[in-house]
C-alpha positions in Angstrom: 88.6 45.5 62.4 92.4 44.0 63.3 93.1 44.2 67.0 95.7 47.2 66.6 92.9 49.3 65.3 90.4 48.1 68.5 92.8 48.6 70.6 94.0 52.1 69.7 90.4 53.4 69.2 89.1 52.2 72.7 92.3 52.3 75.0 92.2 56.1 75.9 88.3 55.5 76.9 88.7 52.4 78.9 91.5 53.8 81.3 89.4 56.6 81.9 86.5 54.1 82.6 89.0 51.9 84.7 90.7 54.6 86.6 86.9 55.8 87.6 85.9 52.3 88.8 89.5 52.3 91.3 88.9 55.5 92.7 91.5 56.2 94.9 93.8 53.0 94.3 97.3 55.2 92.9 98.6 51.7 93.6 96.7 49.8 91.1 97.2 51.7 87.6 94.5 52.1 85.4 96.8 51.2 82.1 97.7 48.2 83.3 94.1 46.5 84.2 93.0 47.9 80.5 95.5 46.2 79.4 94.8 43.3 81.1 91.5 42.9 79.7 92.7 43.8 76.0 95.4 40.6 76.5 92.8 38.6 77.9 90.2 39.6 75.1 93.0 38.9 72.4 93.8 35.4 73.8 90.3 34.5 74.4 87.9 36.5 71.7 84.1 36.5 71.6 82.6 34.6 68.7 80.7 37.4 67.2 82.3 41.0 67.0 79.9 42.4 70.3 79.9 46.2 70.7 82.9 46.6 72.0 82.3 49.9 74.0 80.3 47.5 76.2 82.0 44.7 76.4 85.2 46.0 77.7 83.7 48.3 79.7 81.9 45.4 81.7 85.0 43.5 81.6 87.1 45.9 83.1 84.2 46.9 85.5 84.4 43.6 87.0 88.2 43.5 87.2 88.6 46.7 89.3 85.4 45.3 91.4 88.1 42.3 92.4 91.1 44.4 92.5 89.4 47.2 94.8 88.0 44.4 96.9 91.0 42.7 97.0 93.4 45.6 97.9 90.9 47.1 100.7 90.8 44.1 102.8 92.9 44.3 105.6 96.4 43.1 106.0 96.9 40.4 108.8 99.6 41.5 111.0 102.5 38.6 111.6 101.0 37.5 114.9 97.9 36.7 113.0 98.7 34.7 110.7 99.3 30.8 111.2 102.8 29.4 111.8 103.5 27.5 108.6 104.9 24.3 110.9 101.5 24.3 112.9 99.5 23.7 109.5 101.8 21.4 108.1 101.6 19.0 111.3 98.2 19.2 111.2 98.0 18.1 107.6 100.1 15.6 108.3 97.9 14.8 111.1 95.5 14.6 109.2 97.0 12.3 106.4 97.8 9.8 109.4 94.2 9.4 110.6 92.8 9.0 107.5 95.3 6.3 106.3 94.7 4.6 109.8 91.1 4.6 109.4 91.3 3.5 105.5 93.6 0.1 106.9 90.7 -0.7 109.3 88.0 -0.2 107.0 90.0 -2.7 105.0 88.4 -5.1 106.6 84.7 -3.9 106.5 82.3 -4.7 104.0 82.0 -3.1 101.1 78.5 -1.4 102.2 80.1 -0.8 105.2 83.2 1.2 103.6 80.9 3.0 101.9 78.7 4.3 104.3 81.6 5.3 106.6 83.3 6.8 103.6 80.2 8.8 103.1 79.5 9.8 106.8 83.5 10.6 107.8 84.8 12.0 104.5 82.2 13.3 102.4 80.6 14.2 105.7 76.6 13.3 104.8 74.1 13.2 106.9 72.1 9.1 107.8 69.1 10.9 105.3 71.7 11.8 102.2 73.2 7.9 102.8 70.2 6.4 103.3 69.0 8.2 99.4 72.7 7.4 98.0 72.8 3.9 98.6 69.3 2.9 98.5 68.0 1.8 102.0 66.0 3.3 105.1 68.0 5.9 107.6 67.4 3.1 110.4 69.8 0.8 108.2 72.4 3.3 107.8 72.0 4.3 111.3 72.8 0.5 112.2 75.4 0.7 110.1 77.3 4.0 111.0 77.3 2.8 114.9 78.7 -0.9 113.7 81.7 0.7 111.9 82.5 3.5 114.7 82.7 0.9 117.1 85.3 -0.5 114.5 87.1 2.4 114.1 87.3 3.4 118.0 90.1 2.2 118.8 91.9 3.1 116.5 90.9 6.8 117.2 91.6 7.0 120.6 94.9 6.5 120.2 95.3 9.7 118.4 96.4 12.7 119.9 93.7 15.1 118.6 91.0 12.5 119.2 88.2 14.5 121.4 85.0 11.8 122.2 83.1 15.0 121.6 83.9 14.4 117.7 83.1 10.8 117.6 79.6 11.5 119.2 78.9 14.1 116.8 79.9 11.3 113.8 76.8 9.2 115.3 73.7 8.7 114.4 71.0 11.1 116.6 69.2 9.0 119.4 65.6 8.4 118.3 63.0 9.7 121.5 61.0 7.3 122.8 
C-alpha cells in the first residue's frame, strides 16, 4: 500500500477519532493533528506494515492527550510572569560564582576539585562521593569542610551569598 492510498482510506476515521479525543478544543482542529501524525508517520515509518487502524489511532490519542493538557493549563497573567532582566542577572550571577569558585579550586588538588565538583555542582550527597571516588564518607567529609573553608571567602564577597547556603553545603555534624 503507497501512502496516498493509507492516507485517503484512514484520514476521514482518524479526524473523527481526533476530534473525539479534543472534545471541546474548536481551537485546536482535528485535521490538522491527523495530519500531523500522517507527516510524522511518513517521515518516520514503522519497519513492519502494523495495523494501521491502531497505530494511528494510538498515535493521535497521545497527541491530543498533550495538546488538551497543554491548552487547559492556565495562562499566567503579566504580573506573574518573571521579568526577563531579573533572570538574565541572575544567570549571569550565576556564571560569575561559578567561574570564581572554578579559579580557586585551581589551586586544590585534584581529589579535592573533584569532590567539591561533586558536592557544589552535581550536588551529591558525602555517601554518593564517598561510592564515586572510592573512600569512607569520614574522608569526604574531611575533605568537603577543607575546600569550603577554601572557597569562603571568596563567597562572602558575593551579593547573594546567605551563610544559610554554605551550612547546608557541609557535611552533617556526627552526635556524640
Amino acid at each position: 500500500m503507497n501512502w496516498e492510498q493509507i492516507y485517503n482510506k484512514y484520514r476521514p476515521v482518524m479526524i473523527e477519532v481526533a476530534a473525539r479525543c479534543l472534545r471541546e478544543r474548536a481551537d485546536v482542529d482535528a485535521a490538522d493533528v491527523v495530519h500531523e501524525v500522517f507527516t510524522a508517520v511518513m517521515c518516520d515509518p514503522p519497519p513492519e506494515e502494523p495495523d494501521w487502524y491502531g497505530y494511528f489511532t494510538g498515535m493521535i490519542e497521545n497527541l491530543c492527550a498533550g495538546r488538551v493538557e497543554y491548552y487547559s493549563a492556565p495562562v499566567k497573567s503579566a504580573e506573574q510572569l518573571e521579568n526577563p532582566e531579573d533572570v538574565a542577572v541572575r544567570r549571569v550571577d550565576a556564571c560569575d560564582v561559578r567561574r570564581r569558585l572554578l579559579r580557586v579550586m585551581a589551586y586544590m588538588t585534584e581529589r579535592q576539585c573533584e569532590v567539591t565538583r561533586l558536592r557544589l555542582f552535581d550536588g551529591l550527597t558525602v555517601g554518593e562521593i564517598a561510592a564515586t571516588v572510592n573512600t569512607s564518607s569520614s574522608n569526604v567529609s574531611q575533605i568537603v569542610i577543607r575546600c569550603l573553608i577554601k572557597l569562603e571567602p571568596v563567597l562572602t564577597q558575593l551579593e547573594t551569598f546567605d551563610r544559610k547556603d554554605l551550612e547546608a553545603l557541609r557535611p552533617p555534624r556526627r552526635m556524640r
